[in-house]
C-alpha atoms as one frame of an Amber mdcrd trajectory, in Angstrom:
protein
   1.428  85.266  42.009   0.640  85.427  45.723   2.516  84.195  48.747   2.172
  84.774  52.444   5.245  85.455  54.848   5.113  85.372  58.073   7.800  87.044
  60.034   8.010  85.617  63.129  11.313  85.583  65.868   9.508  84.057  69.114
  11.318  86.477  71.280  10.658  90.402  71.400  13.738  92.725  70.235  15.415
  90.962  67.314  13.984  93.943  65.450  10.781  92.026  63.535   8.806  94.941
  62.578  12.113  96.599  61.799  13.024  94.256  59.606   9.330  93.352  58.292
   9.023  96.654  56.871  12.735  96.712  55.607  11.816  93.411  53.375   8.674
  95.021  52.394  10.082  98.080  51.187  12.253  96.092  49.450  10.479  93.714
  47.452   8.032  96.447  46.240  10.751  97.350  44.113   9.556  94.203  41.841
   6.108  93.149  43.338   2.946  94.419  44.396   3.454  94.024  48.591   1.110
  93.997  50.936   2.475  94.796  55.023  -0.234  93.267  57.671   0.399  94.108
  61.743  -0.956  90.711  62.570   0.489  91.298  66.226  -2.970  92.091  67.464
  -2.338  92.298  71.472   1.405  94.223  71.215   0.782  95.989  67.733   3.830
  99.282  66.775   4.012  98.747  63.123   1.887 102.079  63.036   4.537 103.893
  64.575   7.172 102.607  62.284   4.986 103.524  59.393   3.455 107.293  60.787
   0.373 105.440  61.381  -0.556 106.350  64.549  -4.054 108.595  63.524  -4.647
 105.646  61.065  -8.949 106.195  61.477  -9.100 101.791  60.799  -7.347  99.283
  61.619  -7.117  95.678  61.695  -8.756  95.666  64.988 -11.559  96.951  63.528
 -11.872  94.409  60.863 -11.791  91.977  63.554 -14.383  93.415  65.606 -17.838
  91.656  64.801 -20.333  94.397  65.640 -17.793  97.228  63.528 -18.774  97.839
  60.461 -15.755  98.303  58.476 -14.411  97.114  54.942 -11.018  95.461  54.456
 -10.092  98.156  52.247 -11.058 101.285  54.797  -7.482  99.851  56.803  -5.331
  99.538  53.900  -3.225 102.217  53.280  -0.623 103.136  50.461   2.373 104.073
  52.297   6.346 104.247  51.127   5.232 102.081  47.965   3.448  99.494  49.244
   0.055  98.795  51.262  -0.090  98.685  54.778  -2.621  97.140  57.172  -1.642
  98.603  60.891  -3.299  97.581  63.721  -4.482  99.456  67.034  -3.011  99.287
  70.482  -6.504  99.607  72.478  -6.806  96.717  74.818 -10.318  97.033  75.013
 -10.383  96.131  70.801  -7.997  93.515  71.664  -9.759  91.548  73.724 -12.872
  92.305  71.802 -11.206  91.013  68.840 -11.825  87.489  66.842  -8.681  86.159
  65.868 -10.779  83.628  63.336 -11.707  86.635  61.399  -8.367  86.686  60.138
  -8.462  84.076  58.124 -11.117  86.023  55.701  -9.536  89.696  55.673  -5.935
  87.741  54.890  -7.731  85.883  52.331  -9.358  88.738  51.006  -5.944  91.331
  51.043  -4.314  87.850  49.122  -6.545  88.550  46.432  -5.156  91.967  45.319
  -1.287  91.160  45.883   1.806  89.507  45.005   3.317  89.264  48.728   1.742
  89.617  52.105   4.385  90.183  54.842   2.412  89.081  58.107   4.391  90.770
  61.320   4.032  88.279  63.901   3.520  88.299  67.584   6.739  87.444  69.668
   5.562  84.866  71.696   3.369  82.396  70.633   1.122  81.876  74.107  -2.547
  82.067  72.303  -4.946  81.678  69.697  -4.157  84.987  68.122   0.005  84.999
  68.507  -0.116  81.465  66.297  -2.636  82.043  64.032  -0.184  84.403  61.760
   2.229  81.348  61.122  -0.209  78.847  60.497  -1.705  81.154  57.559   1.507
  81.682  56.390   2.848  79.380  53.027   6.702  80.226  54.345   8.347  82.251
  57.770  11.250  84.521  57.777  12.834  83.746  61.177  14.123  87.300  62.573
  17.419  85.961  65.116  19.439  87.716  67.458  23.026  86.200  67.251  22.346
  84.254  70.595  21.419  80.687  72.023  18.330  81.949  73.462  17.326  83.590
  70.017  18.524  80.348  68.353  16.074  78.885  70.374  13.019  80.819  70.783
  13.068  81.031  66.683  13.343  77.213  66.806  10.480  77.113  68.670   8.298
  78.699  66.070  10.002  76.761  63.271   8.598  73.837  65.297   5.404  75.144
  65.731   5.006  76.085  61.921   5.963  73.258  60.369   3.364  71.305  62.321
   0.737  73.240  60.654   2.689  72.805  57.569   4.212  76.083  57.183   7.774
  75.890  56.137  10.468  78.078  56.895  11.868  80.586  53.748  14.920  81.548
  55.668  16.420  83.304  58.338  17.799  86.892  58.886  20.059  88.134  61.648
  19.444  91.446  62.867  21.197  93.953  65.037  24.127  92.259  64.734  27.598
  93.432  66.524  30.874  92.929  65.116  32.203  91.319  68.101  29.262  88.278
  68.427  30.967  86.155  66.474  27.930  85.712  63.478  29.866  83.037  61.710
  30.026  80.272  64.324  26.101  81.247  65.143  25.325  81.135  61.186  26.882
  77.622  60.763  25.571  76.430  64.282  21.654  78.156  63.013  22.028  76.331
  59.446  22.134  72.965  60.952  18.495  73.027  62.571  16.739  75.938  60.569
  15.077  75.434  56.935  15.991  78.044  54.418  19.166  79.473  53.777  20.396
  82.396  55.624  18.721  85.468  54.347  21.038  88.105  55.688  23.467  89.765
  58.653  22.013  93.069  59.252  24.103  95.094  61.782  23.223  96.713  64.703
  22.427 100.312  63.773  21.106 103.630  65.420  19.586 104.537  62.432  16.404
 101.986  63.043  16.290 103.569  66.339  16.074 107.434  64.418  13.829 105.857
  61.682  11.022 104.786  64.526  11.215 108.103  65.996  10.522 109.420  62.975
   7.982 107.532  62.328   9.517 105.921  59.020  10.091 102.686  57.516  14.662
 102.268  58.113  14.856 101.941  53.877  12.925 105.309  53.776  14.711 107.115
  56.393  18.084 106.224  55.882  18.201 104.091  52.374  21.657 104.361  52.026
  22.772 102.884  55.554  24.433  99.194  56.067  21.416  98.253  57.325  19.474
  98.838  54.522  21.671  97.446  52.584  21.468  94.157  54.565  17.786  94.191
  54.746  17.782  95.144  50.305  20.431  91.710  50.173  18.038  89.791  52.171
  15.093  90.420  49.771  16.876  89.427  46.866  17.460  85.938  48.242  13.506
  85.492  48.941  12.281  83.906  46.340   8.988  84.322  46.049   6.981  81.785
  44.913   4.087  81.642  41.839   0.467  81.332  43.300  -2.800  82.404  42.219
  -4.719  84.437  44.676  -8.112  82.206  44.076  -6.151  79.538  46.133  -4.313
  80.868  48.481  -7.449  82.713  49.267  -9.432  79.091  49.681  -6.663  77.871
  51.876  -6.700  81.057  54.255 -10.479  80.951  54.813 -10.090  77.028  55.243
  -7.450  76.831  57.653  -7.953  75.466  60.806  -7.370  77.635  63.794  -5.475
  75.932  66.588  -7.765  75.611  69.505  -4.809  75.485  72.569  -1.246  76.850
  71.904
């Protein structure tokens, strides 16, 4: 089986890579998972992984004139495999975002789930290609209108490329916000169920700094346990790689956002 998630919020903060890493972490515990920093122009999910001296990354697969294998920027971390991606500017804007149609279609073929961190904001070529790749997105929400909004904004988006929506998970959530009245408000316009209620916790803050995935640093924490709940409800679906491979290098790449 194979499937592609992308995790996508539209607004920067909810805690994406966070929580992209806490699902991944998760799910290895029954499937072979493969984590890709597809947020090419503000890319941290090295730090959150201790990937900063990573020697390749997925800026260098992207890169036409760098001569670099798919497999020289995969790396097995915290029991799963990891794609970061570089913070240069300079590879950034050197980058093709249509390459990553092939080196997602090629990672698809060794895998049972790709976890595709996605850009906040989807203002170019490269911030929307991640969701139209995707089969499903995991919708990371603050409980807040403007979340609520900005996530329905790439729900929109998505679906008209045919990507549906696997669910959505509230993160760094207070006890005083009121999460049920935003939960029943958020189920009337999102697809999915509700994944999860993560709370607010300083231990993502410690886990960054130490440059570890939350479920590795502190495994036992409510967050973890919220992010470990929220895995369990994602079903993943049956695929076979040969297709979802086909339908990655096939896909056609929005020209205006």
């Amino acid at each position: 089986m194979v499937e592609a998630f992308a995790v996508a919020s539209g607004k920067g903060g909810t805690g994406k890579t966070t929580s992209t890493l806490a699902l991944g972490m998760a799910l290895a515990e029954d499937h072979d998972v493969t984590v890709v920093d597809a947020d090419t122009g503000m890319a941290n999910l090295l730090f959150h992984a201790g990937l900063d001296d990573a020697t390749v990354t997925l800026h260098d697969l992207l890169v036409e004139d760098i001569d670099a294998a798919v497999d020289d920027a995969v790396y097995e971390r915290f029991g799963m495999k990891v794609v970061p991606c570089g913070t240069s500017l300079a590879a950034f804007r050197a980058a093709d975002p249509e390459r990553l149609r092939d080196v997602v279609a090629e990672l698809a073929a060794d895998t049972d789930v790709l976890l595709l961190d996605s850009p906040a904001a989807l203002g170019s070529k490269s911030a929307v290609l991640p969701v139209v790749l995707a089969d499903r997105t995991v919708v990371v929400l603050q409980p807040t209108i403007p979340a609520l909004s900005d996530g329905l904004k790439v729900q929109e988006y998505a679906r008209s490329y045919g990507t549906e929506t696997a669910g959505t998970l509230f993160n760094r959530v207070r006890d005083d916000e009121g999460i049920d009245r935003v939960i029943d408000r958020a189920e009337r316009y999102f697809g999915g169920e509700t994944l999860g209620v993560v709370p607010e916790s300083d231990d993502a803050r410690s886990a960054r700094a130490a440059g570890e995935p939350l479920l590795a640093h502190a495994p036992a924490s409510p967050a973890s346990r919220a992010f470990r709940e929220a895995a369990n409800r994602l079903d993943v679906r049956d695929g076979t790689s040969e297709t979802v491979a086909d339908r990655f290098r096939s896909a056609v790449v929005p020209d205006d956002v």
